[in-house]
C-alpha positions as CSV (number, residue, x, y, z in Angstrom):
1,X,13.0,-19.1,-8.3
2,X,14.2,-19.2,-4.7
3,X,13.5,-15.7,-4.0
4,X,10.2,-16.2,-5.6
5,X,8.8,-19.4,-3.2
6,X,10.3,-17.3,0.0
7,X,8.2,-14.9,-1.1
8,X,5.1,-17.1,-1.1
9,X,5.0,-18.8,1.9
10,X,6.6,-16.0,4.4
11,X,4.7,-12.8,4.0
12,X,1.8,-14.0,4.3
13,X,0.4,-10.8,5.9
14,X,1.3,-8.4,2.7
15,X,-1.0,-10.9,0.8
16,X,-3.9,-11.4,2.9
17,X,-4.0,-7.7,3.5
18,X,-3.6,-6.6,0.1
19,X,-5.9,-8.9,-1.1
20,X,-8.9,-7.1,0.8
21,X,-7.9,-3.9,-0.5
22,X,-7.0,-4.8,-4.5
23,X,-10.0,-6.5,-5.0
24,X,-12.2,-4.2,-4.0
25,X,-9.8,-1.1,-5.9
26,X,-9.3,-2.9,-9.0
27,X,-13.0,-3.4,-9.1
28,X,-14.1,-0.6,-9.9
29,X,-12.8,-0.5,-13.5
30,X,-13.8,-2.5,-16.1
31,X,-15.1,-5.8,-15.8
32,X,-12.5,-8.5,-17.4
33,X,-12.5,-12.5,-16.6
34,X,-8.5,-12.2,-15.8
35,X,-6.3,-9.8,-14.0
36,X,-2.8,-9.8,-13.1
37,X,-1.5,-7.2,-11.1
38,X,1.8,-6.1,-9.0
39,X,1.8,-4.4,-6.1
40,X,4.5,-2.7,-3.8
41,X,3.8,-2.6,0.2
42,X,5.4,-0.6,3.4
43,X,3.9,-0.7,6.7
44,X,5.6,0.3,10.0
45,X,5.1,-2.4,11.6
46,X,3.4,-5.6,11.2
47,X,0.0,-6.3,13.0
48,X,-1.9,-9.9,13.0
49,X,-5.8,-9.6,14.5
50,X,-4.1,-6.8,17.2
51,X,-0.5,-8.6,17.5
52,X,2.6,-7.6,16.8
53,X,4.2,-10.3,14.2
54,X,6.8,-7.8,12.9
55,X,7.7,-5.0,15.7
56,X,9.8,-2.5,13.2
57,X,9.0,-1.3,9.6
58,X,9.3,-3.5,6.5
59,X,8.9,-3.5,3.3
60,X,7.2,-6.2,0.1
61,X,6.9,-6.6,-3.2
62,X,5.1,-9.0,-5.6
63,X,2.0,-10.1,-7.8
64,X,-1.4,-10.9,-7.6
65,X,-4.3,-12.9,-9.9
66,X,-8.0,-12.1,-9.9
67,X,-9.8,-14.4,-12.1
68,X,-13.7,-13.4,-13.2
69,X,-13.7,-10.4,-10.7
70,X,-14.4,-13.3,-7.7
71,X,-11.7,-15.4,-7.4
72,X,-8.1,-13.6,-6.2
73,X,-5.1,-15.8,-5.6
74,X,-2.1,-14.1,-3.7
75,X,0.1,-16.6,-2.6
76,X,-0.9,-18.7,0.2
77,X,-4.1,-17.2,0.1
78,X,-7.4,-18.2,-2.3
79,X,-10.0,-15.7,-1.5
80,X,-14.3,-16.3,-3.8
81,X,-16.0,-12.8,-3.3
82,X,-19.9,-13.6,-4.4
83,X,-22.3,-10.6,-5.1
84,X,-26.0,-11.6,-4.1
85,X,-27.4,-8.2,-4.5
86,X,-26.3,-4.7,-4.8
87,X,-26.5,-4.8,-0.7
88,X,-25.4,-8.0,-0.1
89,X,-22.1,-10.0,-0.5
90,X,-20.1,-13.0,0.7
91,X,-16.6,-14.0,1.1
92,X,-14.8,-17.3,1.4
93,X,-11.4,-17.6,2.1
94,X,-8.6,-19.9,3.1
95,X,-4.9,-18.7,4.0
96,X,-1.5,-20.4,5.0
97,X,-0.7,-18.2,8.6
98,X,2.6,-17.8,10.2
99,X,4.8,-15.8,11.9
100,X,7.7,-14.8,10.0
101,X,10.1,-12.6,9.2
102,X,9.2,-10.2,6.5
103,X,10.8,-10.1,2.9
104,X,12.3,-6.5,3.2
105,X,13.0,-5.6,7.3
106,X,14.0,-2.1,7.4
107,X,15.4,-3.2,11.4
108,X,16.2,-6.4,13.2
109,X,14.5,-5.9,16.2
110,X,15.3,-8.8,19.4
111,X,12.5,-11.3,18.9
112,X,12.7,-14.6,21.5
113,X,12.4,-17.4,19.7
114,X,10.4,-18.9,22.3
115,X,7.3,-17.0,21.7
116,X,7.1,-17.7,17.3
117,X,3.8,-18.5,16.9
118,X,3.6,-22.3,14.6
119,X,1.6,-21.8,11.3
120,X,-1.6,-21.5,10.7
121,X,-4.6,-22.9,8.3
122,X,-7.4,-20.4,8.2
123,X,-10.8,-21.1,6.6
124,X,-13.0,-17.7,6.9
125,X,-16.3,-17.2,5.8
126,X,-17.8,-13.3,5.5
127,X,-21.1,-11.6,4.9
128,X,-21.4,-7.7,4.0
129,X,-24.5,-6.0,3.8
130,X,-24.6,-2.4,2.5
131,X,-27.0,0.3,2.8
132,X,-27.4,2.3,-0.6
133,X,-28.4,5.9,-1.5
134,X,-31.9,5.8,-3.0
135,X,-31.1,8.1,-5.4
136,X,-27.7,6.8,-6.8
137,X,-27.5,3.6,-5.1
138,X,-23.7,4.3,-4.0
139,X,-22.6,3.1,-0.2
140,X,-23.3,4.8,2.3
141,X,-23.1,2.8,5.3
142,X,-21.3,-1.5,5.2
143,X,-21.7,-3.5,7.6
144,X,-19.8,-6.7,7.7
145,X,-19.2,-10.3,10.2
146,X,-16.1,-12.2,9.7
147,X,-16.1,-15.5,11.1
148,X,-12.7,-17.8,10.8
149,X,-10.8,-21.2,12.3
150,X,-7.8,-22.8,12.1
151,X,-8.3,-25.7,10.3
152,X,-5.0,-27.5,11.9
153,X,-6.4,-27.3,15.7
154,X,-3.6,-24.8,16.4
155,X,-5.4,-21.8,16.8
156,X,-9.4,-21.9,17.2
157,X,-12.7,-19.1,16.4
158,X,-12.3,-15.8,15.1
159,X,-14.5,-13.4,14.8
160,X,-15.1,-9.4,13.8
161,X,-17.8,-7.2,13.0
162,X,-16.9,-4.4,11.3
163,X,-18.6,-0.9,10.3
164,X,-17.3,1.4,7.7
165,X,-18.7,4.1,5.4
166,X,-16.8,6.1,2.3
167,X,-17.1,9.8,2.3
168,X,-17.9,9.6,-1.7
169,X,-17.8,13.5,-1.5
170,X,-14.6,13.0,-1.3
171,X,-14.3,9.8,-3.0
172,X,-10.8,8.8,-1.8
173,X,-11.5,8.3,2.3
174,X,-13.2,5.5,4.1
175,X,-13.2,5.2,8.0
176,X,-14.6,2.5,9.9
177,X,-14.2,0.5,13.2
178,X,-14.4,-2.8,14.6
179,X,-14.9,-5.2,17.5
180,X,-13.5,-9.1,17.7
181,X,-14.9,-11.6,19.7
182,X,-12.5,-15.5,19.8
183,X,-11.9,-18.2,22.0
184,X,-9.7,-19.0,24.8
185,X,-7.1,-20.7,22.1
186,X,-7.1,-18.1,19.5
187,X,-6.2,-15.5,22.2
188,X,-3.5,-18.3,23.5
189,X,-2.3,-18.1,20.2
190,X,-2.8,-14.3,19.8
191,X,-0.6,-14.1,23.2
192,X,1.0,-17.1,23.3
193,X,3.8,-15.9,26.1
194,X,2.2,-16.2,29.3
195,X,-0.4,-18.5,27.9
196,X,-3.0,-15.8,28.6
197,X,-6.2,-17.2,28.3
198,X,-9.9,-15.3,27.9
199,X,-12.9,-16.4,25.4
200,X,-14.5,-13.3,25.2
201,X,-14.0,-9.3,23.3
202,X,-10.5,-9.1,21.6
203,X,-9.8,-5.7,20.8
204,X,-11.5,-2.5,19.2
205,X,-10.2,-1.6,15.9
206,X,-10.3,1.8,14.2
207,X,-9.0,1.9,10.6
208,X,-8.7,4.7,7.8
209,X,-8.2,4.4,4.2
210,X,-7.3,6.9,1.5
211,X,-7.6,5.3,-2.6
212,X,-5.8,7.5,-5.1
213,X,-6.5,6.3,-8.7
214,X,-4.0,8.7,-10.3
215,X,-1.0,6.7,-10.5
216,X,0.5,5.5,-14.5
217,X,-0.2,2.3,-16.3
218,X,-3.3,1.3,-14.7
219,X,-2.4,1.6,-10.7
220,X,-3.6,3.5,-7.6
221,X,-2.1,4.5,-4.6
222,X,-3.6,3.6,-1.4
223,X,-2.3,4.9,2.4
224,X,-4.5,3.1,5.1
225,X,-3.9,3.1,8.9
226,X,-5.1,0.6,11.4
227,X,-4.9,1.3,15.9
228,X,-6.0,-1.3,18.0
229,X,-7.0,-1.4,21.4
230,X,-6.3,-4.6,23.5
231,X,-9.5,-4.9,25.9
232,X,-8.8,-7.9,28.1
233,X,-6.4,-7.2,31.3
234,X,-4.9,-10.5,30.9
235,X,-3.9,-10.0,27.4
236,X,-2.4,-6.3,28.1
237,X,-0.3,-8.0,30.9
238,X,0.9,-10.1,28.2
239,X,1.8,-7.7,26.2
240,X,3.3,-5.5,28.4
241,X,5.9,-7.8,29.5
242,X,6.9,-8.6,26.4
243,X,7.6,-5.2,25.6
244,X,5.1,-4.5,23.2
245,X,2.5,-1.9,22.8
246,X,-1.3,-2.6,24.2
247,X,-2.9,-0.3,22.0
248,X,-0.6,-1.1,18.9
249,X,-0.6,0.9,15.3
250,X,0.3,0.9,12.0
251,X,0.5,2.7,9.1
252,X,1.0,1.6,5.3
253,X,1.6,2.3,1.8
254,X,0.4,0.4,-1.5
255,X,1.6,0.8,-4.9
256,X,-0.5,-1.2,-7.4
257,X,0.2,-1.6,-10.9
258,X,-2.4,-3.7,-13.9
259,X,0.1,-6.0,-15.6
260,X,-2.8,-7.5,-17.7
């Protein structure tokens, strides 16, 4: 039961990302009111809105509930997915945030304690619009704005607009990019060494995503890879002196599994 509540409320990042990606992947079977799943994550390194939580490779394991194919629950993270039309669709979200050590480190890289970042409440609110194929009505082109704040004053606005597009002749890869805008506190946050300050452009993301549904008992396979680029000076400064990367990178793996 121990291992289980650690689980919960410090890896915050396996569930918040996961949810994103299981929703959407287990959606496309068939429609049921309740869904429990378990999936099995490895990343390289762990990456929060372009900062480096977790500098080494880790690895994380547990469940996940979807309830009438809109509501997911993943540990400290509630997530409503509403579909207005076959174009359009809305998210709202709110997640527990912090900056912890993962469940499974594969290293124990030198982290000063002095720069943990205090937890987080996060309320987000999205909108996707989608333009379809007239002929078969599949995606061709998304395009999506992601707006979130910290609901504890600690941190303060978020925001992304994204673009992506699946090659459905292939019907595994998707690519897309993106560009963040925040505040002078989120980026404190973000950065929160040299208190580097900045309202303005965050960082340019590029992301790729390969789905394989071939997996036993119900599951898929997903490898997805994320690079960032750090636009502000200020905030690669930052960065830089605290040894880590300005145009930081990972890679993971997924293993999901249907339960029920």
């Amino acid at each position: 039961m121990r291992f289980f509540l650690l689980f919960i409320f410090f890896n915050f990042r396996f569930l918040i990302f996961l949810g994103a990606i299981t929703t959407q992947a287990y959606s496309q079977g068939p429609k049921k009111n309740f869904a429990l799943n378990f999936s099995i994550f490895s990343q390289t390194q762990s990456l929060y809105k372009g900062a480096t939580f977790w500098p080494g490779p880790s690895a994380m394991a547990g469940p996940s509930l979807i309830l009438w194919q809109k509501l997911s629950i993943l540990g400290p993270r509630i997530m409503w997915q509403e579909t207005f039309s076959p174009s359009w669709k809305g998210k709202l979200g709110l997640s527990y945030v912090n900056d912890s050590r993962p469940l499974l480190p594969f290293t124990s890289p030198n982290r000063d304690k002095a720069i943990d970042r205090p937890a987080i409440l996060e309320a987000m609110i999205s909108c996707s619009y989608a333009v379809l194929s007239p002929e078969t009505q599949k995606e061709l082109l998304s395009f999506e704005l992601e707006v979130s704040h910290d609901t504890l004053g600690k941190s303060g606005l978020f925001s992304k607009f994204s673009i992506s597009t699946p090659f459905y002749w292939f019907r595994l890869l998707a690519l897309g990019s993106a560009l963040s805008w925040a505040t002078d506190k989120t980026h404190e946050y973000l950065y929160d060494n040299l208190k580097e300050k900045g309202e303005g452009f965050g960082f340019i993301e590029a992301f790729a995503r390969i789905f394989i549904p071939f997996v036993p008992w119900k599951g898929n396979l997903i490898l997805s890879a994320q690079q960032y680029w750090i636009l502000q000076q200020n905030h690669q400064r930052a960065l830089s002196l605290r040894g880590e990367s300005q145009n930081p990178f990972s890679a993971s793996l997924i293993l999901n599994f249907s339960l029920l």
